[in-house]
C-alpha positions as CSV (number, residue, x, y, z in Angstrom):
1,X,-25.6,-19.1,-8.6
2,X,-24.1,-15.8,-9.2
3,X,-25.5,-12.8,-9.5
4,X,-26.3,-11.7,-13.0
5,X,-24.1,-8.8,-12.6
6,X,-21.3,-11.3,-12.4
7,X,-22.6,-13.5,-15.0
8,X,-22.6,-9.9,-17.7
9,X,-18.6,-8.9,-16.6
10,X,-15.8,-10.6,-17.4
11,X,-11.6,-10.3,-17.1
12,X,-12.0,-6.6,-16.8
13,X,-13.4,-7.0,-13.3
14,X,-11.2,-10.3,-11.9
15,X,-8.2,-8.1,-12.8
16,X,-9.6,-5.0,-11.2
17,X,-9.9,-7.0,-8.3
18,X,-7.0,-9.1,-8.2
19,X,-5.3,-5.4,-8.1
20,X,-6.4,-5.3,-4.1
21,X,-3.9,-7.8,-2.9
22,X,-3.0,-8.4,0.3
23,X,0.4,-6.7,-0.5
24,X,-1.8,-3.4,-2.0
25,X,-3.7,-3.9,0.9
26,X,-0.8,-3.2,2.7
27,X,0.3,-0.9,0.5
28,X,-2.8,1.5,1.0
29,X,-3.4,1.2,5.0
30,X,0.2,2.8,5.1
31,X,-0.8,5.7,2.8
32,X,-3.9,6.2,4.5
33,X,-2.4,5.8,8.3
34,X,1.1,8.3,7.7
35,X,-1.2,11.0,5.4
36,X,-4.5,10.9,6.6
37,X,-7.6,11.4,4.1
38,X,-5.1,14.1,2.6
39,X,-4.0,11.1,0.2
40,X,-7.5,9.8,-1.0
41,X,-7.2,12.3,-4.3
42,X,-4.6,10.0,-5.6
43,X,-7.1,6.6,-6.7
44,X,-9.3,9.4,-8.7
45,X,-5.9,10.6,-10.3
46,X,-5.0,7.2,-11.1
47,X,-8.5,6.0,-12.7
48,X,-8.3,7.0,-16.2
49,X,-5.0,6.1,-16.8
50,X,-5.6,2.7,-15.0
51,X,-8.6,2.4,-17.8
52,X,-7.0,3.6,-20.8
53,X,-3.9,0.9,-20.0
54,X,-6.2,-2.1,-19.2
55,X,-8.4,-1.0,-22.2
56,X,-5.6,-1.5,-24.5
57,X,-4.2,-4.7,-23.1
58,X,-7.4,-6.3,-23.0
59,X,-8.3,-5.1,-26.9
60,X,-4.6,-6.2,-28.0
61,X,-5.7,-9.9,-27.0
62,X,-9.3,-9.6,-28.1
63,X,-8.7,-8.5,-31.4
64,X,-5.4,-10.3,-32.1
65,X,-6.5,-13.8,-30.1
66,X,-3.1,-13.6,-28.3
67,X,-1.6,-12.3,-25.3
68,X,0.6,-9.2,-24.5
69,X,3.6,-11.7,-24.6
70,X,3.0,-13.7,-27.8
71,X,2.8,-10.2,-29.2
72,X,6.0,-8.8,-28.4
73,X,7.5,-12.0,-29.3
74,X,6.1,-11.3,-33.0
75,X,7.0,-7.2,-32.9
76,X,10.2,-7.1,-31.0
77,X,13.6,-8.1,-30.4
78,X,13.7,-11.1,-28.8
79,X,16.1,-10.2,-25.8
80,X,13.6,-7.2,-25.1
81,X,10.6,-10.2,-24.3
82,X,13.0,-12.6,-22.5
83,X,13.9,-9.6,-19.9
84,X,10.4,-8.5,-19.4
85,X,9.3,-11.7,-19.1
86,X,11.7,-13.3,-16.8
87,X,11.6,-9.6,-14.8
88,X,7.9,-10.2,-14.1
89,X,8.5,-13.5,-13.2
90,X,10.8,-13.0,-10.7
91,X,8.6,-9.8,-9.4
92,X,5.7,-12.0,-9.5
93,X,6.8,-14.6,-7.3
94,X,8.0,-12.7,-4.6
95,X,4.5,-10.7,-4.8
96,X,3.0,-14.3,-4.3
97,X,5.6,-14.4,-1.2
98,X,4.4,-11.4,0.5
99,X,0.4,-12.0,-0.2
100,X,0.5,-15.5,1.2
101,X,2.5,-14.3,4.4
102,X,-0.2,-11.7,5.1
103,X,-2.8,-14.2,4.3
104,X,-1.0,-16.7,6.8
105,X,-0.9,-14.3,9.6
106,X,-4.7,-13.1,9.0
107,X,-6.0,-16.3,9.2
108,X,-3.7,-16.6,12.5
109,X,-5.0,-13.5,14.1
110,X,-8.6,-15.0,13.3
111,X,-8.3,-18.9,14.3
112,X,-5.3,-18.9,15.5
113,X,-2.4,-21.6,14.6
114,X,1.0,-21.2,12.9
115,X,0.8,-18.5,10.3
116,X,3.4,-21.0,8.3
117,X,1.2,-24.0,8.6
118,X,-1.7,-21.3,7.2
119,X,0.7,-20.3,4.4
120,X,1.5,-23.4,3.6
121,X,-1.8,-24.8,3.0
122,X,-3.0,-21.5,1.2
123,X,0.0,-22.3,-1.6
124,X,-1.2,-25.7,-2.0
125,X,-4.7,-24.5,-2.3
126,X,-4.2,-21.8,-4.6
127,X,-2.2,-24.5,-6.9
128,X,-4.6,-26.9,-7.1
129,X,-7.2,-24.6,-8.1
130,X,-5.4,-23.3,-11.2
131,X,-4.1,-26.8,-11.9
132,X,-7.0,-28.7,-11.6
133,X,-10.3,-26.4,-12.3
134,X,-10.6,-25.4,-15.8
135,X,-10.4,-22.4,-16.7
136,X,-15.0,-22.6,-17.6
137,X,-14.9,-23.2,-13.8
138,X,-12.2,-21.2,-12.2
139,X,-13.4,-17.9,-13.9
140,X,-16.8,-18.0,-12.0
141,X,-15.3,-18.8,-8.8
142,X,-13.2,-15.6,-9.2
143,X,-15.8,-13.5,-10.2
144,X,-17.4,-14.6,-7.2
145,X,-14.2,-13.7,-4.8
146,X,-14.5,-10.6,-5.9
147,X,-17.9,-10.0,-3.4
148,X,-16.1,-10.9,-1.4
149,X,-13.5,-7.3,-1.6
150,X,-17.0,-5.5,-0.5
151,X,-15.6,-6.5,2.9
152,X,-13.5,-3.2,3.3
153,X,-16.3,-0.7,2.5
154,X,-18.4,-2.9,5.0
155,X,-15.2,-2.4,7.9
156,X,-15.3,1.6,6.9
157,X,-19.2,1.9,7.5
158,X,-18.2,0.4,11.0
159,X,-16.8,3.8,11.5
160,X,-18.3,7.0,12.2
161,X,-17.3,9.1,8.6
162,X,-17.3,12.7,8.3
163,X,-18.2,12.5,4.4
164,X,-18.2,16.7,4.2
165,X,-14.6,16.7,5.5
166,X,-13.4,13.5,3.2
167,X,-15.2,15.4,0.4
168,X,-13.0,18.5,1.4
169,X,-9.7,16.8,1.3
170,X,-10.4,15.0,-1.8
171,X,-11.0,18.2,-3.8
172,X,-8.8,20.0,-1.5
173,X,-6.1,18.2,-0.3
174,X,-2.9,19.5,1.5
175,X,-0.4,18.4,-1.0
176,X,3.2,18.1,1.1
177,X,6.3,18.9,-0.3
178,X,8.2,16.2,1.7
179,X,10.0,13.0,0.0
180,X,7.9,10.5,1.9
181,X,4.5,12.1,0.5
182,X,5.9,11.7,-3.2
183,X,7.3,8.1,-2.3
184,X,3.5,7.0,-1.5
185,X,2.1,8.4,-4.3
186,X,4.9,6.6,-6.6
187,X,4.1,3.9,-5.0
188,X,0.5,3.8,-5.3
189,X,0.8,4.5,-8.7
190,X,3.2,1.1,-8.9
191,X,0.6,-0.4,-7.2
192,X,-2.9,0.4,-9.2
193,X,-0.8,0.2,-12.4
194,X,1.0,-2.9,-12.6
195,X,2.6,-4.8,-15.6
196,X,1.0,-8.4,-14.5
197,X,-2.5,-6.8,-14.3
198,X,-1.4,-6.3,-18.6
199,X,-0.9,-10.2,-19.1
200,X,-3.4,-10.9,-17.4
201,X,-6.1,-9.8,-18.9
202,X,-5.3,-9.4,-22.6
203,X,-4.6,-13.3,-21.5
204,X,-8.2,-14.2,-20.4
205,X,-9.8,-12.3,-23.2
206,X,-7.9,-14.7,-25.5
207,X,-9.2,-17.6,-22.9
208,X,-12.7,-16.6,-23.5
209,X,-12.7,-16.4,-27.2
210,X,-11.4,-20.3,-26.9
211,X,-14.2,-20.7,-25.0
212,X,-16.6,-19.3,-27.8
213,X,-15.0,-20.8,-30.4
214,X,-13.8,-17.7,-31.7
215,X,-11.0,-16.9,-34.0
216,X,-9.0,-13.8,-34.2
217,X,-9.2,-11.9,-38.4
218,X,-12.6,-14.4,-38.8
219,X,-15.4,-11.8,-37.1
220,X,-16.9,-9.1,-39.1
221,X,-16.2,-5.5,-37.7
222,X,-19.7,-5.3,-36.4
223,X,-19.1,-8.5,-34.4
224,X,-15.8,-6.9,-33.0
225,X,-17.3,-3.7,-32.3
226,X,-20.8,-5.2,-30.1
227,X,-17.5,-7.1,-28.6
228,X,-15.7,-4.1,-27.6
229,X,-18.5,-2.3,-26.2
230,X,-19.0,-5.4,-24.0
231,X,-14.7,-5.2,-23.1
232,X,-14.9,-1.7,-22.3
233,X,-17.5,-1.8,-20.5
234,X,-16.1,-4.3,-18.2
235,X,-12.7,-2.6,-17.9
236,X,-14.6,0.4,-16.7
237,X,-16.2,-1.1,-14.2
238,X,-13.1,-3.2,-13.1
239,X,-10.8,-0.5,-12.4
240,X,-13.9,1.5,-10.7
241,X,-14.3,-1.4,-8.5
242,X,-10.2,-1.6,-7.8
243,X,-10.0,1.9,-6.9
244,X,-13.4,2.2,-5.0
245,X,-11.8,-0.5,-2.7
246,X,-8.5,1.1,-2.6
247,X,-9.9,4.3,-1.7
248,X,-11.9,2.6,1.5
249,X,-8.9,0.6,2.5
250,X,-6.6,4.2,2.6
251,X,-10.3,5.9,4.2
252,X,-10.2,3.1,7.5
253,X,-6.5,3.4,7.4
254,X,-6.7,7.5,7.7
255,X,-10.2,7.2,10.1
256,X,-8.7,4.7,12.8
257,X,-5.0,4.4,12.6
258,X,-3.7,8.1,11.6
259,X,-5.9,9.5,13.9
260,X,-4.7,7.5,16.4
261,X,-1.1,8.5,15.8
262,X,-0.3,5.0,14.3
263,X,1.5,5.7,11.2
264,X,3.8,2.9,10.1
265,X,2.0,-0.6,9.0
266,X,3.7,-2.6,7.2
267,X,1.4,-5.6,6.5
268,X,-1.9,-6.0,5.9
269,X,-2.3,-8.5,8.8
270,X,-0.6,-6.0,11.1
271,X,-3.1,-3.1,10.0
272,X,-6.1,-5.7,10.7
273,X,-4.3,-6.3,14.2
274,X,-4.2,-2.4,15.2
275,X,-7.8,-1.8,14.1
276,X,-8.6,-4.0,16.6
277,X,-8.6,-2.0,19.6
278,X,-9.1,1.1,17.7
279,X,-11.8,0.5,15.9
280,X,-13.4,-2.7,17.3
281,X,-14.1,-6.8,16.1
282,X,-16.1,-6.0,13.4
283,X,-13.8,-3.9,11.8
284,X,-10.9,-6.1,12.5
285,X,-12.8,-9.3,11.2
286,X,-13.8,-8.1,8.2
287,X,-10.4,-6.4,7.4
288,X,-8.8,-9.5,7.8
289,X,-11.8,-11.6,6.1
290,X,-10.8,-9.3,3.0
291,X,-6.8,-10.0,3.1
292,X,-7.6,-13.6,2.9
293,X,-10.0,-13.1,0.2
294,X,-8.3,-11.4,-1.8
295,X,-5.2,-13.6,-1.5
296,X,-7.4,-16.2,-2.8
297,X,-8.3,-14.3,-5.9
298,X,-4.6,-12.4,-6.5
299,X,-2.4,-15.5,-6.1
300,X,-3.7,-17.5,-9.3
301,X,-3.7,-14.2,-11.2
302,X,-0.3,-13.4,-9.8
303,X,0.7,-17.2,-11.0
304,X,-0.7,-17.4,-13.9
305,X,0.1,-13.9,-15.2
306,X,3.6,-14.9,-15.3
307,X,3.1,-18.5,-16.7
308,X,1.2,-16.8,-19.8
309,X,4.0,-14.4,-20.3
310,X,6.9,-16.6,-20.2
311,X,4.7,-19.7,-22.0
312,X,3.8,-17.1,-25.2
313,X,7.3,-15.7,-25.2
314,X,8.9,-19.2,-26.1
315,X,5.9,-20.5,-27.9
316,X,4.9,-23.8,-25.7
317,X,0.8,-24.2,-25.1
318,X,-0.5,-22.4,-22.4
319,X,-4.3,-21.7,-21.2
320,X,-6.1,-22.6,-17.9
321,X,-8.5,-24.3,-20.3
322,X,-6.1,-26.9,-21.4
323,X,-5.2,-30.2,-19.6
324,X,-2.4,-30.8,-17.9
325,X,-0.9,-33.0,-20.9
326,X,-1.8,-30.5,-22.9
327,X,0.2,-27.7,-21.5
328,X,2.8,-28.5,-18.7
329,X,5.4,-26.3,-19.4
330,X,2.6,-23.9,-18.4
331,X,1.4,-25.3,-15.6
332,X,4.6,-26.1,-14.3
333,X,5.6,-22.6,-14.4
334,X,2.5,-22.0,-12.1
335,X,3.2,-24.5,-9.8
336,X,6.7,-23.4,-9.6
337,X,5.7,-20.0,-8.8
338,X,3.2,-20.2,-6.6
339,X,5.7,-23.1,-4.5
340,X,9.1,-20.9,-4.6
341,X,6.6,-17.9,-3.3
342,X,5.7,-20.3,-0.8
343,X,9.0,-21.7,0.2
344,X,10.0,-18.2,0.5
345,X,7.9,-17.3,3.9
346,X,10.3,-20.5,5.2
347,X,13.4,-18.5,4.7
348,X,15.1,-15.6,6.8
349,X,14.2,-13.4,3.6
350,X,11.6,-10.9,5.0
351,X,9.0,-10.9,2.2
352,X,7.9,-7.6,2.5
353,X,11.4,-6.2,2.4
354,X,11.8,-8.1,-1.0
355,X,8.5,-7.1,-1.8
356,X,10.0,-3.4,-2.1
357,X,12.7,-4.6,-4.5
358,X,9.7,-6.1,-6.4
359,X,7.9,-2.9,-6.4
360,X,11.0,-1.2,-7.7
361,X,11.2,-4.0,-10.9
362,X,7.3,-3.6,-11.7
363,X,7.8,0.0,-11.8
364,X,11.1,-0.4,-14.2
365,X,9.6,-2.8,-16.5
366,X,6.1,-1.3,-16.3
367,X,7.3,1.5,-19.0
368,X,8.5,-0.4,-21.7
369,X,5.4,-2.7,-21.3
370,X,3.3,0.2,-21.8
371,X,5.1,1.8,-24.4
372,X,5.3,-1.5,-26.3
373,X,1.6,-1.8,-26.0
374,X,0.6,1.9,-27.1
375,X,2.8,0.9,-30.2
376,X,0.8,-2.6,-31.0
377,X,-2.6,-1.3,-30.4
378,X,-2.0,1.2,-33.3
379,X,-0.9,-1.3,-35.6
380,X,-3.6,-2.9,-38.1
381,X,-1.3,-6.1,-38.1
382,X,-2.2,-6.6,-34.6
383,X,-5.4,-4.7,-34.5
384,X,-7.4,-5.5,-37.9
385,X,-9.3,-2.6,-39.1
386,X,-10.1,-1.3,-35.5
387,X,-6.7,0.5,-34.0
388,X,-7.7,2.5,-30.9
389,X,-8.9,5.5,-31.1
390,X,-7.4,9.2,-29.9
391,X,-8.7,9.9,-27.1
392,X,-7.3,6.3,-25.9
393,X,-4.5,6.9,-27.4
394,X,-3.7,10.0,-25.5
395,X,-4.5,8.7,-22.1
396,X,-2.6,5.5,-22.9
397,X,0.4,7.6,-23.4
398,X,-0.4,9.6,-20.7
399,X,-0.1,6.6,-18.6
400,X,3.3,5.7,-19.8
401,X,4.3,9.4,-19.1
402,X,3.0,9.6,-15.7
403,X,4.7,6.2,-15.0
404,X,7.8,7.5,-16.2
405,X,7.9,10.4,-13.8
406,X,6.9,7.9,-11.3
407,X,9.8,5.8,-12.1
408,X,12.4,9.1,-11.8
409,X,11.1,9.9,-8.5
410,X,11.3,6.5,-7.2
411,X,14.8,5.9,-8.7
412,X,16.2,9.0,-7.7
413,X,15.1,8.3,-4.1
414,X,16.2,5.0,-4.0
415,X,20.1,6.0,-5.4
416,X,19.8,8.9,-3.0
């Protein structure tokens, strides 16, 4: 039984959550170990633009009853979706790649084993779950995974925290002027702010007015407002819950491994393996309890993210309500996924090498998602009689401004 917080949130907080993946994981250990608690200011800086994006993706498919991708098929030229959506698929997969190496090599630090055998069986796994469990079923078991993230903030209490010095460098951080402190806060910023995160959850909002028997234009505004109160509520929350885990993930990382003088980790399993002796068993159990975890709940979302988008942008069935004969173009493209992400950890293509190239296509095509979004959630086609209002609207196109500058920076480092 879950709690009855869990039972009262929805996609909002599965996507917030899905955010920490292994691969993020990764991500902010690094920041945290090579910039000490000098880089925690960026997951507050990130917050309300994180919000005001997922607010609008999620409203887009509540209010118009389809996803991001079925969307822009009906708005936009057609070779604009096809490259988006075959863009994110291939940046989706080899995020799958990455996540289930790290969670293959946790679960090898822990019991032991071949970390391939481990990955192996954790891309069957996540498969049959999104195959086989409807989506009525599979949306409780990932709200309940997502407990499961309270693992990190459990392996930081291990340690002893100086909160009045974290406070200091929160409000007061030493901001560097070097390349290498701009490229991690770029890449945070790809990381928090990422385009399947969109698809996702405009996508299960559509999935749970199919579950109501709601349909999109048939609701009286009242109905879609007491609706929206519960969506943005749950978004909130969601993206709290992301970045409160991302900020204790970079806190351990700054606590034990900068300290230490350990400043290059490039994979979540390694920083659970050098928090070992640092920082003891508990700490390293529970950090690499929560990169399993999380793989769990980020793999399907990873998966399925991309099956929604390319399934909407050619028009077949897709839903993780539907049967398989209902829908297998859909499910295929899970399957498919999830597999070739697999089958990747079995090749000499280092998956965390590729997952930089992956970084550098979310970021690119994370723009003119955005954009494209800020555009439909002001239209009443798409939006009925409730477009989003200003102050969304300016923090929406905030986002897309701040990922922009992100973008430059990255780019002009990486053709540097």
């Amino acid at each position: 039984m879950l709690p009855a917080f869990l039972r009262h949130v929805g996609p909002g907080v599965v996507t917030g959550a899905a955010d920490d993946d292994p691969s993020g994981i990764a991500t902010y250990t690094q920041a945290g170990a090579q910039f000490g608690t000098n880089i925690l200011w960026t997951v507050f800086f990130s917050l309300p633009f994180m919000v005001a994006i997922q607010l609008v993706s999620a409203r887009i498919g509540r209010q118009s009853g389809q996803g991001i991708a079925a969307n822009l098929r009906d708005h936009t030229p057609r070779a604009f979706v096809l490259t988006i959506v075959g863009l994110l698929l291939v940046a989706n997969t080899i995020n799958i790649a990455a996540d289930i190496a790290a969670m293959g090599e946790a679960l090898q630090l822990v019991a032991g084993g071949g970390k391939h055998f481990h990955a192996m069986v954790f891309g069957l796994l996540t498969v049959l779950l999104q195959v086989w469990v409807p989506y009525r079923r599979l949306a409780p078991i990932l709200k309940g995974l997502t407990l499961l993230l309270f693992v990190y903030v459990a392996a930081a209490f291990t340690l002893h925290i100086d909160w009045a010095s974290v406070l200091h460098d929160v409000l007061l951080p030493r901001i560097e002027a070097s390349p290498a402190f701009w490229t991690m806060v770029v890449a945070l910023l790809g990381t928090t702010i990422s385009p399947y995160l969109f698809f996702w959850q405009a996508s299960q909002e559509v999935e749970e007015m199919r579950l109501r028997g709601i349909v999109a234009g048939q609701e009286s505004v009242q109905t879609v407002r007491r609706a929206l109160r519960r969506l943005r509520l749950d978004t909130i929350v969601g993206m709290v819950f992301s970045n409160g885990i991302a900020f204790f993930v970079m806190l351990t990382g700054a606590l034990v491994l900068h300290r230490a003088g350990i400043t290059d980790v490039q994979t979540a399993a390694q920083a659970a393996a050098a928090l070992r002796p640092l920082a003891g068993d508990a700490a390293f159990g529970l950090f690499a309890a929560g990169i399993i975890a999380t793989g769990l709940l980020a793999v399907p979302v990873l998966a399925s993210s991309a099956a929604y988008a390319v399934a909407e942008a050619f028009g077949w069935p897709e839903g993780l309500e539907r049967r398989w004969a209902e829908a297998r173009r859909f499910y295929a493209l899970i399957a498919v996924a999830t597999l070739v992400g697999t089958a990747l950890d079995f090749t000499p293509v280092d998956p965390m090498k590729a997952l930089y190239w992956s970084a550098v296509i979310n970021g690119v095509v994370a723009v003119p998602i955005m954009a494209a979004m800020m555009l439909l959630a002001a239209k009443p086609q798409v939006m009925g009689a409730l477009t989003v209002r200003r102050k969304t609207r300016f923090l929406g196109w905030s986002a897309v401004a701040v990922m922009v500058a992100a973008v430059a920076m990255m780019l002009r480092d990486l053709l540097n």
